[in-house]
N, C-alpha and C positions, 0 to 999 in steps of 0.2 A: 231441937231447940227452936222452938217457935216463941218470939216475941212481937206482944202486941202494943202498938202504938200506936197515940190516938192523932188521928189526922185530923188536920184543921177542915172546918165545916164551912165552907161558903155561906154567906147571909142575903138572906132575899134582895136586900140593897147592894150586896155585890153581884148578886148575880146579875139583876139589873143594870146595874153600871156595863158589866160586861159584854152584855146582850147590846145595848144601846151604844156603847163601843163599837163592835161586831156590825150592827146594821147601818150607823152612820159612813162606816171605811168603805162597805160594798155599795152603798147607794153613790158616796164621791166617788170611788171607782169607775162603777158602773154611768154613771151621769158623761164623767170626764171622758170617759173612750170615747161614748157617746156622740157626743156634740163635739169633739176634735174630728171624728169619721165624717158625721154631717158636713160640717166646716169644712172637712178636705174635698167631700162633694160639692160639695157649693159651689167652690171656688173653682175647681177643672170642670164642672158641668154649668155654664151658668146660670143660675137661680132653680137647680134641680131641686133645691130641699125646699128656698126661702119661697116661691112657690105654693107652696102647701104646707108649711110649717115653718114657725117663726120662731129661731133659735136662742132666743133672746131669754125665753122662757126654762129652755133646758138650761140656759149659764147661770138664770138666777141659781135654779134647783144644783150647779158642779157649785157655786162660788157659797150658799149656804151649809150643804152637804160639807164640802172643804174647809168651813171656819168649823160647825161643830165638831170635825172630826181633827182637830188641830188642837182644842179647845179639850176634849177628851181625852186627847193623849197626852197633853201639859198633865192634865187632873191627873191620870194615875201614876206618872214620875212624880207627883208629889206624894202619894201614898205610900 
């Protein structure tokens, strides 16, 4: 007894959404480890990071990353 049922079809806009879901979380991820690690060098080494890079810059890119991916996740509980 094999029955076929039809499965719902993701739509290029969901897929999309998905995707840009997916890369917004791992780039805040990826950002926030980031520059908390910096920061923890910073601080026990001092000015090992702020030296040659200016952290200020990675926080825009965690505190951006972190609204859009906030902002995405609201969007799809309302779907």
């Amino acid at each position: 007894m094999s029955q076929t049922e039809a499965k719902p079809v993701a739509t290029s806009s969901q897929s999309l959404f998905w995707f840009l879901k997916k890369l917004t979380e791992q780039i805040f991820i990826s950002s926030l480890v980031t520059y908390l690690g910096l920061l923890l060098l910073d601080k026990i080494f001092e000015n090992f990071v702020s030296n040659y890079f200016d952290l200020s810059i990675l926080l825009v890119v965690t505190l951006i990353s972190g609204l859009l991916t906030s902002l995405l996740r609201d969007d799809l509980k309302n779907h």
